[in-house]
Backbone as CSV, one residue per row, in Angstrom:
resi,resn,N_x,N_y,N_z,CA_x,CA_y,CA_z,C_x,C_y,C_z
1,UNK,156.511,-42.124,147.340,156.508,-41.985,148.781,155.084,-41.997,149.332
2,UNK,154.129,-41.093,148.723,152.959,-41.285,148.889,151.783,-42.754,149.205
3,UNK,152.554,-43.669,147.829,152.210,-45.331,148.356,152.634,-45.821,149.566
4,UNK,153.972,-45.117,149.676,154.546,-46.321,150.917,153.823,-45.532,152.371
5,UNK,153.876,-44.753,152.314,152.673,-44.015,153.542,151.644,-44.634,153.589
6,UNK,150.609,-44.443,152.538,149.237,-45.234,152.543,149.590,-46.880,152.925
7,UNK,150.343,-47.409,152.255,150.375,-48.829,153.052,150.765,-48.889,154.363
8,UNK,152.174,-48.354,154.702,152.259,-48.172,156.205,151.042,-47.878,157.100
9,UNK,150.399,-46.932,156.177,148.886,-46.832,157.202,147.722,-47.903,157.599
10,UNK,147.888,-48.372,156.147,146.680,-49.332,156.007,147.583,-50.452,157.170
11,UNK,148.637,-51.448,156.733,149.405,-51.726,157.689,149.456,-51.959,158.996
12,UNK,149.642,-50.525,159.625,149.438,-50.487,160.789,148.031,-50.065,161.214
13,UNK,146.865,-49.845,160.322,145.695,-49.873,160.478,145.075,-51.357,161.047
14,UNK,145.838,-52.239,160.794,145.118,-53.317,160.679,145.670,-54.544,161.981
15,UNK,146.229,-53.413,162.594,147.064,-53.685,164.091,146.582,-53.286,165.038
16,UNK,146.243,-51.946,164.500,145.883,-51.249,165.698,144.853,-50.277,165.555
17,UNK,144.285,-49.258,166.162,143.801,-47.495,165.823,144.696,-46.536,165.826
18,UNK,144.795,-46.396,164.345,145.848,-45.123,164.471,144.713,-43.818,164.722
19,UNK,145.648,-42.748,165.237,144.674,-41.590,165.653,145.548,-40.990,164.650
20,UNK,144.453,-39.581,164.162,144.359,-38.900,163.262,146.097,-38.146,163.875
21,UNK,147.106,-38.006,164.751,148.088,-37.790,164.870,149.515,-38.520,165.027
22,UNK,148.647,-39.398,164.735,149.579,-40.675,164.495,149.579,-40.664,162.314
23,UNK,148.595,-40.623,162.233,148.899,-40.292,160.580,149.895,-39.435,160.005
24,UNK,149.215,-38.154,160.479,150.178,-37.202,160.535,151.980,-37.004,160.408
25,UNK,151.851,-37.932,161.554,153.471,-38.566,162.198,154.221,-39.014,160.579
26,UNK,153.328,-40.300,160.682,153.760,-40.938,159.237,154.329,-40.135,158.426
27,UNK,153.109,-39.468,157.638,152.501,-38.582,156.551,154.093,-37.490,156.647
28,UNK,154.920,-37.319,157.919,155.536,-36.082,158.157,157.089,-37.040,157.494
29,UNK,156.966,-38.191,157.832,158.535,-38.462,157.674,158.712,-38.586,155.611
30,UNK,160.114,-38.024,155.849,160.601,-37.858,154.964,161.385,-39.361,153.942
31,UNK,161.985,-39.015,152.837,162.276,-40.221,152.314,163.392,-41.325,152.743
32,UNK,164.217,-41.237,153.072,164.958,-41.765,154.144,164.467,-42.450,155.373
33,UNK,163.948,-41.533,156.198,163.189,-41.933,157.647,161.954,-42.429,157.108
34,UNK,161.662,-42.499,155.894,160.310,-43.476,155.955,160.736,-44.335,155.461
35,UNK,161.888,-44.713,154.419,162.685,-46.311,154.121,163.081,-46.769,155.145
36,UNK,163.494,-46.179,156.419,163.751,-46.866,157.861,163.109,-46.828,158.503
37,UNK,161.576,-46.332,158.295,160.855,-46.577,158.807,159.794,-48.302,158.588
38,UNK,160.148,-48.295,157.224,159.358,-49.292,156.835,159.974,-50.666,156.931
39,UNK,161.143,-51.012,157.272,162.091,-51.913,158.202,161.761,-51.638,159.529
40,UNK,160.963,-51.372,160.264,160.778,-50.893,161.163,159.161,-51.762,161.609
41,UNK,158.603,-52.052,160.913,157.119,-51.995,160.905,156.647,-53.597,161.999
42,UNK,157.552,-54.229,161.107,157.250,-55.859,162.132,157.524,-55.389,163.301
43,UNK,158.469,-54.651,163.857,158.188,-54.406,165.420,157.039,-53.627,165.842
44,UNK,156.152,-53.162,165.478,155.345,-52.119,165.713,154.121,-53.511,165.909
45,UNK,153.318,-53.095,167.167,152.212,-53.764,167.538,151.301,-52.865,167.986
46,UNK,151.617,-52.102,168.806,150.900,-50.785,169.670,150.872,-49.609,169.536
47,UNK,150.619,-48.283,169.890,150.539,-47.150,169.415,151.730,-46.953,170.328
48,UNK,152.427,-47.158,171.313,153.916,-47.228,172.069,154.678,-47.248,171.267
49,UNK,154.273,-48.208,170.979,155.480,-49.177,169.778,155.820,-48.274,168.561
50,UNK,154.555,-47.629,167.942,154.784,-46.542,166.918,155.170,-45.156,167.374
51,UNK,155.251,-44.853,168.419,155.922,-43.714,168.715,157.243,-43.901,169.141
52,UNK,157.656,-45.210,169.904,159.258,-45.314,169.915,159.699,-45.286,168.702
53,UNK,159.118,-46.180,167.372,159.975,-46.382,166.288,160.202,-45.074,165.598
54,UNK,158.870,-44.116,165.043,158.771,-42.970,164.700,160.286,-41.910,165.763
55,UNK,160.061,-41.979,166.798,161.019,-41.167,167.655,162.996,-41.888,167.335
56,UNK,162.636,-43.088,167.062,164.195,-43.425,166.446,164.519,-43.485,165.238
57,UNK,163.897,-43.303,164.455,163.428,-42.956,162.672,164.368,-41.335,163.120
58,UNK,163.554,-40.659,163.181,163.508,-39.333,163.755,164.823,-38.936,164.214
59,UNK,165.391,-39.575,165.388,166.753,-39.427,165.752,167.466,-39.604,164.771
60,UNK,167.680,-40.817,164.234,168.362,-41.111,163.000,168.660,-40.043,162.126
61,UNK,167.378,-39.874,161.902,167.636,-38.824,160.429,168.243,-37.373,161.174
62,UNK,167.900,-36.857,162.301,168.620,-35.921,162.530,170.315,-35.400,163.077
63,UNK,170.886,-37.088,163.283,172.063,-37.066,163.458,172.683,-37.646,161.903
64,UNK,171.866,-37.880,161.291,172.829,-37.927,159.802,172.567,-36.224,159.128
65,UNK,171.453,-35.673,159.996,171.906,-34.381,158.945,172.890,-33.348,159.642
66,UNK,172.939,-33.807,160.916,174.052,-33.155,161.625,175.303,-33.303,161.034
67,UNK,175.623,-34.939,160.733,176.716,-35.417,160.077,176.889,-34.856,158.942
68,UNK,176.170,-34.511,157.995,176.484,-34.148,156.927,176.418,-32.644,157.015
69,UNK,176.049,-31.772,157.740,175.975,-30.724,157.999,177.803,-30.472,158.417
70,UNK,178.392,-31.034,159.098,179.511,-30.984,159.639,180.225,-31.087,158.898
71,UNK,180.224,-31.927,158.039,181.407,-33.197,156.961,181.264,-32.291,155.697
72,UNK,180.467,-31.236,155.322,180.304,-30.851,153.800,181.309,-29.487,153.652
73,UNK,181.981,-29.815,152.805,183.406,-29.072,152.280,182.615,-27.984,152.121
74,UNK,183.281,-26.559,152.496,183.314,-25.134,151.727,183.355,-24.928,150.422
C-alpha cells in the first residue's frame, strides 16, 4: 500500500502541486479507497479534481461500511 501511495503521489506530483495536506489525504486512505482511488487518477488534473475524487473514494468506503455494518449476522 505504501508503493501505491508514493506513486499516486509522484503521479499526481507531476500534474500538479500537491500541498503537504493533500498528501496527507492520500497517505489517510485505506486499502480499498485507495484501489478506487487509483482508477480514479486519469480524471484528476487539479487540486479540485483531487478533492472531489478523494471526497467520493471516501463516500464510497463509508457507505460500504455502513452496509456491512447492517448486513453482519449476530
Amino acid at each position: 500500500m505504501e508503493g501505491q501511495r508514493t506513486l499516486i503521489q509522484f503521479v499526481l506530483g507531476q500534474r500538479m502541486k500537491l500541498s503537504e495536506a493533500d498528501a496527507k489525504l492520500i497517505d489517510s486512505l485505506e486499502s480499498e479507497a485507495l484501489e478506487d482511488f487509483v482508477l480514479r487518477l486519469d480524471k484528476i488534473q487539479t487540486p479540485e479534481d483531487l478533492q472531489r475524487q478523494i471526497a467520493a473514494v471516501n463516500q464510497k468506503d463509508q457507505r460500504n461500511q455502513t452496509f456491512t455494518f447492517v448486513t453482519t449476522p449476530d
